[in-house]
N, C-alpha and C positions, 0 to 999 in steps of 0.2 A: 145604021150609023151610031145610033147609043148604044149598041152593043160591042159595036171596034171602039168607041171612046173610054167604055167601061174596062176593056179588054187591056187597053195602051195604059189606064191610070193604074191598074192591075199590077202590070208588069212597073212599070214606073216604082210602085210601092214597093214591090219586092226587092227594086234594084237598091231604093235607098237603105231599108232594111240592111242588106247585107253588105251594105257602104259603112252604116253605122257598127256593124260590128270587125271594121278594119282586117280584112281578110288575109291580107299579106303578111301582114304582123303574125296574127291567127298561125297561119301555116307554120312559119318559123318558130314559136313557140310550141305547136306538134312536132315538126321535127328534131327540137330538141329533146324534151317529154321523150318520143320514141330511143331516140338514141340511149338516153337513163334506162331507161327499160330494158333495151338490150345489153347494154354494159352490166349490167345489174345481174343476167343470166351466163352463167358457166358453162350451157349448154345450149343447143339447137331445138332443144324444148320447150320452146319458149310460151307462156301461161296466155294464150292468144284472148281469154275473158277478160284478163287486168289489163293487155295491150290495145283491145279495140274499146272497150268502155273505156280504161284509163283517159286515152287518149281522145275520144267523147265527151269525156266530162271534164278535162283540161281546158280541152279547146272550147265548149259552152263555157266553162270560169273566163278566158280569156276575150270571150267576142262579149261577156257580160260587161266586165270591166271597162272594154272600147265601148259598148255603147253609154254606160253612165260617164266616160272621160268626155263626150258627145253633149251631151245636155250640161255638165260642167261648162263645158270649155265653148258655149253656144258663142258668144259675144264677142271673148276671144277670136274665135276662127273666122267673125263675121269681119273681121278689120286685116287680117293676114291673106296675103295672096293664093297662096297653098292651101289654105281648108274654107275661104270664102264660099266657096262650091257647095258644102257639104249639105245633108239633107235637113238641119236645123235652121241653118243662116240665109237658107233660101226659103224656106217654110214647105220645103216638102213633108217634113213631118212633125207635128208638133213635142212639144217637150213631155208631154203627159205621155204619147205614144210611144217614144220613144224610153222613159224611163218604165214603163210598162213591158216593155219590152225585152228591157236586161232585167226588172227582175226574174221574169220567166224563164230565163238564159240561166239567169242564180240557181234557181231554186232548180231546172234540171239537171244541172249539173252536180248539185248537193245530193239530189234522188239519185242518178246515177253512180257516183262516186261509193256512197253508205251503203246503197244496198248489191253494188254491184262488184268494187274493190274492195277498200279500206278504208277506215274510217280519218286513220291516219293521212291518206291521200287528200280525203276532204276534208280535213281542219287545214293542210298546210293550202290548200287553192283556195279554200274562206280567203283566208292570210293574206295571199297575194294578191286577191280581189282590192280587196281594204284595204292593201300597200298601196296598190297602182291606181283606184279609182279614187280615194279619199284623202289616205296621207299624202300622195305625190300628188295627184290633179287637184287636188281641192285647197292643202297646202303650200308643201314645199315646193310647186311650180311659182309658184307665185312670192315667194319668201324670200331665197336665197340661190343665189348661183350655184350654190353646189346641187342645185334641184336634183341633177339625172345622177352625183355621186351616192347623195342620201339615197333618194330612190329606186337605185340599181338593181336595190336588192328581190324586189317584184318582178322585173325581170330579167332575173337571173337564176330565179326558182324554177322554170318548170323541167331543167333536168334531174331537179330532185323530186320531182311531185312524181316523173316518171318512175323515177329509181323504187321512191315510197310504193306504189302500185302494185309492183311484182317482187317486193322482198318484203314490206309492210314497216321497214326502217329506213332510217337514215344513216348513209356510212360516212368514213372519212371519204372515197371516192364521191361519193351525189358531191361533199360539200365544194370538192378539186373542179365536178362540173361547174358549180355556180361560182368560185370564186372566179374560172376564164371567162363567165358571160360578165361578171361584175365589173370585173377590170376592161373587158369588150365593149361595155356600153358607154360610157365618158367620151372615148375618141370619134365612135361611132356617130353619138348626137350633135357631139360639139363642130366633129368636119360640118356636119349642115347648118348647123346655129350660126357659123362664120356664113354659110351665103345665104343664108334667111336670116340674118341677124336685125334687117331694117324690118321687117316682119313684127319678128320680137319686141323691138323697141316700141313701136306703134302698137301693140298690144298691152304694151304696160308688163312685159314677163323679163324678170330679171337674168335671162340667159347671160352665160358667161362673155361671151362677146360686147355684148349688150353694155353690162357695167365694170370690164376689165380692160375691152380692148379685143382688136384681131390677134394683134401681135402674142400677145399673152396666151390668148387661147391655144395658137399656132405652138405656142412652147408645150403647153399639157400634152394638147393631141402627141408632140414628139414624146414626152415626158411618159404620158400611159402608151402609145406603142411599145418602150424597153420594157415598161414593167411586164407586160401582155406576153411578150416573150418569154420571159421570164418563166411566170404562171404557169402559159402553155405549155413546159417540160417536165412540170410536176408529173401528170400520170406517166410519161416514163421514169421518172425517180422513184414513184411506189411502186413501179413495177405493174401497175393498170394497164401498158400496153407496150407495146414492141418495136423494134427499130424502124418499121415503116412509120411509125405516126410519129416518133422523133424528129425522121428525115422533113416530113411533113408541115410538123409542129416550125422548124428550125424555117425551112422554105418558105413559107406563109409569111410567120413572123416581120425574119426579112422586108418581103416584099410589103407589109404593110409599114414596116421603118421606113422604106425606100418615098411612098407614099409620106408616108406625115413631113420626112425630110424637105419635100419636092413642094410639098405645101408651105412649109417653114420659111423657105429662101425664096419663094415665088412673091411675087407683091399681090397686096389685097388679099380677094377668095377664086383665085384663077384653077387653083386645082382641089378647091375644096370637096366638089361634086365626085371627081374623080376619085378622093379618095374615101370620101362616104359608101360611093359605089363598091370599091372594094372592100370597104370595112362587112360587107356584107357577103361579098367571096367567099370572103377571109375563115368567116364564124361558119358558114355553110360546109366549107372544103374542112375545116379543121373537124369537125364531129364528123365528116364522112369519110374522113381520115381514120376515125376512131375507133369507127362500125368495121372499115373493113380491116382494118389491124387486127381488132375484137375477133372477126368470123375465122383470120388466117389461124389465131391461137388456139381457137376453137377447133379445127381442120388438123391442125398440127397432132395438139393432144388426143385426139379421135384414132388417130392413124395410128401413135406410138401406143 
């Protein structure tokens, strides 16, 4: 019997462990990183050392960062429906363990990154460490509503951290990637900040709902949908990609307009979720839009 209870606390730890490093999140921040990576290469030869470390030591920067935003944010999340759960606010693990935790996340991912890509890969994911656990979570969460516009910029870097990886710079294309996650993240946070907005308020965090209004918010979200379209036509205006990911780019767009619109004119947060939901589509399809454009160019030039 104390060996199945030893066994069950075991497994319990493990799960909260990779709770605190927000895995979802995690992913989509590798799948973008990969995308930089690939766009970055001209060819099918792709440097597979800087694309599995790279993306290794991305993804440790990024599960580090979630878990120091974690012992930040203890108090906070202990008052808010949505992260009440978590493995802080319940005392599944304490805060010493926890911040012990992401250092080790830091520093192998600094170990990997130096000795294994670029050195340049690993100052710019320091960077976005310290944007998104310290400037953003520690400050401007708590400062100003424009919390997630300031912030944006932590994550909207890892298609440049990718791009940095397998070229060892940074071009005007990485900056085209971050500036559509930059402009993708406002709409994205605020769809939900409108139906977690009582959340918010009881946490004492000045989201824009919070101390603007639905209504207001409901105008941004439509307000950065147009600009986001916009954005998103850039890499076919330098010429980065091709008529499919235009068609794409143009498609998406759209239907994330049709979303913010629906939200706009709807009362209260009735379509909020909905269109948070696809804010996530949106960002997913749009870089796989990208890749396969990318490989058709690829395919094309090969042939002629």
């Amino acid at each position: 019997m104390p060996g199945i209870l030893l066994e069950n606390h075991s497994r319990a730890s493990w799960r909260q462990y990779l709770e605190l490093c927000k895995p979802n999140v995690v992913l989509l921040i590798a799948f973008t990183a990969i995308v930089g990576m690939v766009l970055a290469t001209d060819t099918l030869a792709v440097n597979w050392i800087a694309v599995v470390f790279g993306t290794l030591g991305i993804g440790l920067g990024a599960a580090s960062g979630a878990a120091i935003n974690h012992v930040v944010d203890q108090k906070i999340d202990a008052v808010m429906d949505r992260t009440k759960n978590r493995p802080l606010p319940t005392g599944g693990l304490s805060s010493e363990s926890a911040l012990v935790f992401a250092l080790i996340l830091a520093v192998l991912s600094m170990v990997i990154l130096v000795s294994l890509v670029n050195v340049l890969t690993a100052v710019l994911t320091l960077l976005s460490m310290v944007g998104y656990a310290v400037i953003y979570t520690m400050y401007l969460k708590r400062a100003t509503p424009h919390n997630i516009v300031l912030g944006g910029a932590a994550g909207a870097a890892p298609p440049v951290l990718g791009w940095a990886a397998v070229t060892g710079e940074v071009t005007v294309e990485a900056m085209v990637l971050f500036l559509i996650i930059f402009i993708w993240t406002p709409p994205h946070i605020w769809a939900l900040a409108i139906k977690r907005r009582d959340d918010y308020a009881a946490a004492g965090l000045p989201m824009l709902p919070v101390t603007h209004g639905i209504e207001f918010t409901k105008q941004q979200v439509l307000l950065y949908t147009f600009m986001l379209l916009s954005v998103s036509l850039l890499p076919f205006t330098i010429h980065m990609s091709g008529l499919l990911y235009l068609f794409s780019a143009v498609l998406l767009g759209l239907g994330f307009i049709y979303h913010a619109f629906k939200l706009y004119r709807q009362a209260g947060d009735e379509h909020a979720m909905k269109t948070f939901g696809f804010s996530i589509v949106y960002l997913m399809a749009l870089f796989a839009a990208l890749l396969i454009d990318h490989f058709i160019a690829i395919g094309m030039s090969s042939v002629s």
